[in-house]
Structures are given as C-alpha cells and as structure tokens.
C-alpha positions in Angstrom: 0.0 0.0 0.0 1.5 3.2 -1.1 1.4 6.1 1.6 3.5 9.7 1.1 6.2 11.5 3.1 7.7 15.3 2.3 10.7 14.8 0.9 12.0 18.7 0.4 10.8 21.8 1.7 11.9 25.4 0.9 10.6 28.5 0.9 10.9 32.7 -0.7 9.8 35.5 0.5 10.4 39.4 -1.2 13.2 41.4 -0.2 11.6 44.4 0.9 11.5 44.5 4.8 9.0 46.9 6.4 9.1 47.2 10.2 7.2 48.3 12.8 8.9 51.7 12.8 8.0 51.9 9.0 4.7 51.3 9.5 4.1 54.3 12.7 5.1 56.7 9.7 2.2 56.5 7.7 -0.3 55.2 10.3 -1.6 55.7 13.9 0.6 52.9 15.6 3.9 52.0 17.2 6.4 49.1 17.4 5.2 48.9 21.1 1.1 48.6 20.4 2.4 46.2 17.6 4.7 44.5 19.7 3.2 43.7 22.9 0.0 43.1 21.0 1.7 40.5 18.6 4.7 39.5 18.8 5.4 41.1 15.6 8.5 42.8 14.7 8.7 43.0 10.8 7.3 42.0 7.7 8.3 41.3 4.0 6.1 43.6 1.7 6.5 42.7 -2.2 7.2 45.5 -4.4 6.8 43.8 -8.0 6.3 40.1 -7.2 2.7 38.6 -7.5 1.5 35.3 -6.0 2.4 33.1 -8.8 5.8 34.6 -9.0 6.2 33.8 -5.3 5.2 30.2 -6.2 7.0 29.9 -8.7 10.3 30.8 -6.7 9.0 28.1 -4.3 8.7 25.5 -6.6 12.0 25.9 -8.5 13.7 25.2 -5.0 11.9 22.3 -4.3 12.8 21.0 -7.8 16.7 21.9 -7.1 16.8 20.2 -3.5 14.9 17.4 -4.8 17.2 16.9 -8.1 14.0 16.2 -10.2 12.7 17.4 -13.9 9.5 19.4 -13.8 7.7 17.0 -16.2 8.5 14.7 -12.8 5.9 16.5 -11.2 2.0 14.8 -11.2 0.2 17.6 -9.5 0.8 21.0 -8.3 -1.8 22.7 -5.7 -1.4 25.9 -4.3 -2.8 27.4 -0.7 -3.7 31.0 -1.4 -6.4 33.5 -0.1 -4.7 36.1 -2.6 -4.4 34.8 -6.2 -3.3 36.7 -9.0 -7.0 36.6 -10.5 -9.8 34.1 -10.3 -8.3 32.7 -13.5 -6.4 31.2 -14.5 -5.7 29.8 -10.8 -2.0 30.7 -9.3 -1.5 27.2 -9.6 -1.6 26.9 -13.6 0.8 29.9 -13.6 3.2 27.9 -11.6 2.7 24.9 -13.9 3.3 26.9 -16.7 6.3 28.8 -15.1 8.3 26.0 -13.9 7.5 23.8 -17.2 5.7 20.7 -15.0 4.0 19.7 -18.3 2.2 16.3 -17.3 1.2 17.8 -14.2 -2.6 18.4 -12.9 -3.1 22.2 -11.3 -5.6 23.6 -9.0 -5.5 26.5 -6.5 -6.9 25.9 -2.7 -8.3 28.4 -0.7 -9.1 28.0 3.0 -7.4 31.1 4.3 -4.8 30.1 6.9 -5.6 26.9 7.3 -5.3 26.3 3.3 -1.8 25.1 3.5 -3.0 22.0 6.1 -5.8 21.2 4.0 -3.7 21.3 0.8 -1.5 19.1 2.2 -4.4 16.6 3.4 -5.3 16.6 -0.1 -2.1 15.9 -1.5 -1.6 13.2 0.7 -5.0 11.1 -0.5 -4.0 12.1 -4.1 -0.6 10.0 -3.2 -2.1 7.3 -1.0 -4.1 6.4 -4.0 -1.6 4.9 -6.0 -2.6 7.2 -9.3 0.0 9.7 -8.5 4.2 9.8 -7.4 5.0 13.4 -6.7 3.1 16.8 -6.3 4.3 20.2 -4.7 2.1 21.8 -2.1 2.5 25.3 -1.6 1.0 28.3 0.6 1.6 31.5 -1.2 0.1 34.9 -0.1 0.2 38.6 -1.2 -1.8 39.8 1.9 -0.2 43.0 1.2 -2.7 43.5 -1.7 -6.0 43.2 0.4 -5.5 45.0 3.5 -7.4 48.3 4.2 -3.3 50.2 4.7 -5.4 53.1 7.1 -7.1 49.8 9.3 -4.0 49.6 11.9 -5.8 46.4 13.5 -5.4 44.8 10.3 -2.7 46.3 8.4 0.1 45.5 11.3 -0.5 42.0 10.9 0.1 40.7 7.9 3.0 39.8 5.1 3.8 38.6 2.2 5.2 35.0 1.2 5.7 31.6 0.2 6.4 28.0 1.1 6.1 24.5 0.3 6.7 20.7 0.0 7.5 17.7 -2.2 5.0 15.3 -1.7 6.1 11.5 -2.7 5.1 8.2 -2.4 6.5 5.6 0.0 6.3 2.4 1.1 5.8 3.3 4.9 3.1 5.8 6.8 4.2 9.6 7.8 1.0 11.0 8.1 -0.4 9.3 10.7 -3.5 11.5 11.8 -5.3 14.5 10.9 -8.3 16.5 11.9 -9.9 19.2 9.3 -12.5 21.1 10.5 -15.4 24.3 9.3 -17.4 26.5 11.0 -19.1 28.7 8.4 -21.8 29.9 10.9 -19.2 32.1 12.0 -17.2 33.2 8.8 -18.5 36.8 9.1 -15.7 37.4 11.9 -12.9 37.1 9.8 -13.6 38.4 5.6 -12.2 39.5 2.6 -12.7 39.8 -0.9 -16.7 40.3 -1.3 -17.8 40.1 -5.2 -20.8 42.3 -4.9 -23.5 41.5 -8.0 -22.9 43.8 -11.0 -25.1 42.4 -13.9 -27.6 44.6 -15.5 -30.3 43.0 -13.5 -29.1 42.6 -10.1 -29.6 45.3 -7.4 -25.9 44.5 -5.9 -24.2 47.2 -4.0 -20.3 47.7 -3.7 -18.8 46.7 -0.3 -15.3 46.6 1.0 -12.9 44.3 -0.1 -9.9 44.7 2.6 -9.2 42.1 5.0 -11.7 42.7 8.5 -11.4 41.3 11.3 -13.0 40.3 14.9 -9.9 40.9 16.7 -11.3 39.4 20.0 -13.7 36.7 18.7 -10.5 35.5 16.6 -8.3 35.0 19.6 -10.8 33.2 21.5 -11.5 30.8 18.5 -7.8 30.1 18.1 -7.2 29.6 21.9 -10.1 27.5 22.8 -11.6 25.5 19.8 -8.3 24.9 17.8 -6.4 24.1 21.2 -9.4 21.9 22.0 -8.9 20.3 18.5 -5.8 19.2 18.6 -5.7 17.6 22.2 -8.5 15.7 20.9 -6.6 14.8 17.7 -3.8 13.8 20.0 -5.7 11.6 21.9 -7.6 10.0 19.5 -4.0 8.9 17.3 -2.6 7.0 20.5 0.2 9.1 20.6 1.3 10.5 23.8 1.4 14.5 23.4 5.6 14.5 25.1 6.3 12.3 21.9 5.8 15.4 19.9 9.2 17.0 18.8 7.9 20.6 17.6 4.7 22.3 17.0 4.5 24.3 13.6 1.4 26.6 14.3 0.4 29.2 12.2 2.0 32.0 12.9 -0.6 34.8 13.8 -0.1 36.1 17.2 2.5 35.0 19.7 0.2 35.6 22.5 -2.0 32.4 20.7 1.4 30.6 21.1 1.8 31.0 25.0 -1.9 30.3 26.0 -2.1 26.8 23.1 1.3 25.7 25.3 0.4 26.6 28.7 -3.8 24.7 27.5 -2.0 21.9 26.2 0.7 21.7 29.2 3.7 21.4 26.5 7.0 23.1 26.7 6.9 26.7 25.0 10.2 25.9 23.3 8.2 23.1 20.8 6.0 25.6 19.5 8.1 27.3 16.9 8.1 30.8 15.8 9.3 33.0 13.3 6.0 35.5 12.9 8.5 38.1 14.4 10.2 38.3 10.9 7.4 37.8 8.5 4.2 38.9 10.2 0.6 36.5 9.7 1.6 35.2 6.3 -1.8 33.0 6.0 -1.5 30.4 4.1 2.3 30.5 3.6 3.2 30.7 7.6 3.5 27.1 8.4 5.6 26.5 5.3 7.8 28.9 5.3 8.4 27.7 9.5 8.8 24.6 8.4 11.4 25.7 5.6 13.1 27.5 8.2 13.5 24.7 11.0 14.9 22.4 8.2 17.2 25.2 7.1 18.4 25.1 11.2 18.6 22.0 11.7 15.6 21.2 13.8 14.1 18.9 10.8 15.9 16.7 8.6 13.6 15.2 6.2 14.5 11.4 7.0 11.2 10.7 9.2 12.8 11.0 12.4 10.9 13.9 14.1 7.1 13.7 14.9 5.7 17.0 14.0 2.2 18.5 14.8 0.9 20.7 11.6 -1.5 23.5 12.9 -3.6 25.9 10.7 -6.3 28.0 11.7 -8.0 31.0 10.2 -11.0 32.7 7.3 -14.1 30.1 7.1 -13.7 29.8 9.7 -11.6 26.9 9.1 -8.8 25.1 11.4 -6.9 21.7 10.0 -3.8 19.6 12.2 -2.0 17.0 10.7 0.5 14.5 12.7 3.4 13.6 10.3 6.8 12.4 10.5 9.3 14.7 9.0 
C-alpha cells in the first residue's frame, strides 16, 4: 500500500522589509502597540512580485533540492487567499512557469488553514496509487488586500511563500489529521466580497480589505483549535511529550503562549518565526517549516514527529501528525 512523506521543503519571500517603525510613519501605531499586542517585529512587503511569481520561486527550490525534472511532477496545488485573479488559478501559472507539463493544477483556498488542507489533499492524491510526486504550496500577497489606514489589520500581515515535495512511500508519515469548518461564524474574519454587477441585479459595492473580529479570533484560536488538537492527539494513540515541535500558524505570539500553557507542552516546541514575517496565511506554516529544516531542527529522514497547525477565514482550522 502506497502512503507519502515530504521529501523537500523550501521557501521565498520578497526582499523588501518593512518594520514596525515603518509602519508608525504612515499610520496611527507603534512598534510597542504592535509589539506587545503581537509579537510582531517585521514584515516582508512585495514591491513587483505577484503570488504566482512567489510560487513559482518556491517551486524551483523544491525541484533543485529534490534533483527532479519538472515533467517529474504529477500535481501542483497551491494554498492561497490572494491569487493573482480568479483565473487562470495561481497554480496553472506555476505549472506553466516551472515547465511541469504532465502535471494536474488547481489552486486551494481555506485562508490560513489552506496550506494543512492542501496538504491533506495531497496526501490522499498520493495514497491512491494514481500519483508519485506533487508540490504543495502556501503563497500569499496579503499586502494586496489589507485596508493600509485599518491599523488592526494592516500590522499584521505579510507577504510569502512556502512549500513541499509530496512522494510516495512504502511506509506511513502521516499518521493523523483533523480538518474542520465553522461557516456559521465566517463573518468574523472576511475578505474579498464580489458584490453582484449584472444589469439586473440590485448589488451594492462593499469593502474588499481584510476585517477582522480581533477578539472573537483570539478566543476561537485559543479555545476551539487548542481543543482540536488535544483531541486529535488523543484519539491517534500518541502521547502528546512524543511530539518533537509544533509548527502553528503563525498569527499572534500571545496564541502561542496560551495553546502551550492549555496543552501543558513546553513553550520551546511551538516554533516561531511570525517576528520576521508577520501573519503570512497560508504561507506561515511553510515557510516555518522551511526555516526549521534550514536550522537543523528537521531533517527530512522521518525521524521527528511534527504537529501541523492551521487555523484561520471560514472559519476553518486543520492539524496533521506527520513524521518529517
């Protein structure tokens, strides 16, 4: 029976680094309120780059740590809440962009938690036996959808990318997973509206920008997601101390402290990097998971158990359990 593991991970984010201080000149806040609020520090903002070219830096990396052809590749999917239009999808301009010729495309969007359930979804496509290899990648330009006067939402996010090689194997890494949606409470966290324009509709235009339930966010994150994966814990048989790091995505690092005091786990397994790069969406837990591979916390072989965390727009929230 064929199962799948990640066999390279890499990630790309633009050069342009905006800090807090940057942000207090041409808006009413300062790196303290953003700070002690947060966690965050600083942010990459792209100046040029779109989400497909994001992607598309992603991809090539995984290609060059992998040593593989693109026309290797049997299925792309990209995590975005910000694609470069409706269509075609961000994913078919990575296809095309990287040359993966024989490979299937489609983008995914489930806000922050899109990257989790990409990855769930890559996984069945392996387990199936239809397919070798895919790349799964979270890729945002948040930049492009915030409201840059709304301070409670402007401060938060960035721009980015990250992503896995997804390949078969003859032995189970993902060994649990929990994907979940609350749409009865979707109006807390929105973006994006497409108000009705034909000539016979009576739509009216409404805002666009990311908005936000600050509070009722927080409270989701630290009470049903934490909730979530205890249970998800339990019900795999695995003792939670077995876990070597928690990748989380990376929105507040207050959300950090209170999942690790809930779950009674050391601080030090939940890693972090939103200090550097902000609420990336979609792109945070790749891009973390890039990171502790780049440092030596993960080495690729299947020797660390790792808990996979998104949570976010839809509301949606996703864990996985893999071996990395």
């Amino acid at each position: 029976m064929p199962y799948s593991r990640i066999g390279a991970v890499a990630h790309y984010v633009p050069n342009q680094v905006v800090t807090n201080h940057d942000l207090a000149k041409i808006m009413d806040t300062t790196d303290d309120w953003i700070r002690s609020r947060t966690g965050i520090e600083e942010r990459r903002i792209t100046q040029t780059e779109n989400t497909s070219d994001l992607a598309i830096a992603v991809a090539e990396k995984l290609l060059q740590q992998a040593q593989l052809a693109p026309e290797a590749i049997d299925f792309i999917i990209i995590a975005t809440m910000s694609p470069d239009a409706s269509m075609p999808s961000t994913a078919a301009k990575v296809q095309a962009g990287i040359g993966a010729s024989k490979a299937f495309a489609f983008d995914m969007t489930a806000a922050c938690s899109g990257f989790v359930f990409a990855l769930a979804t890559a996984d069945k496509l392996i387990r199936s036996g239809a397919y070798q290899k895919g790349l799964v990648i979270g890729a945002e330009v948040t930049s492009k959808m915030l409201d840059w006067t709304d301070r409670s939402t402007a401060v938060l996010f960035g721009d980015g990318a990250g992503g896995v090689l997804i390949e078969q194997t003859m032995r189970p890494h993902f060994l649990a997973e929990s994907l979940h949606t609350d749409g009865s409470r979707g109006h807390t966290l929105t973006s994006g509206a497409s108000p009705l324009a034909s000539p016979y509709s009576q739509g009216q235009a409404k805002k666009t920008a990311i908005q936000m339930e600050g509070r009722a966010i927080f409270d989701f994150a630290v009470r049903d997601v934490a909730t979530s994966i205890v249970q998800l814990i339990e019900q795999s048989g695995l003792d939670k101390h077995q876990l070597d790091y928690l990748l989380l995505h990376q929105a507040n690092q207050r959300i950090l402290d209170k999942m690790a005091r809930k779950m009674d786990l050391p601080r030090a397994k939940f890693l972090e990097n939103m200090m550097h790069y902000g609420n990336t969406s979609a792109a945070s837990i790749p891009i973390l998971m890039s990171e502790a591979f780049e440092q030596g916390c993960l080495t690729l072989d299947g020797s660390k158990l790792v808990l996979l965390s998104g949570f976010g727009g839809g509301l949606t929230w996703g864990t996985l359990i893999v071996k990395i």
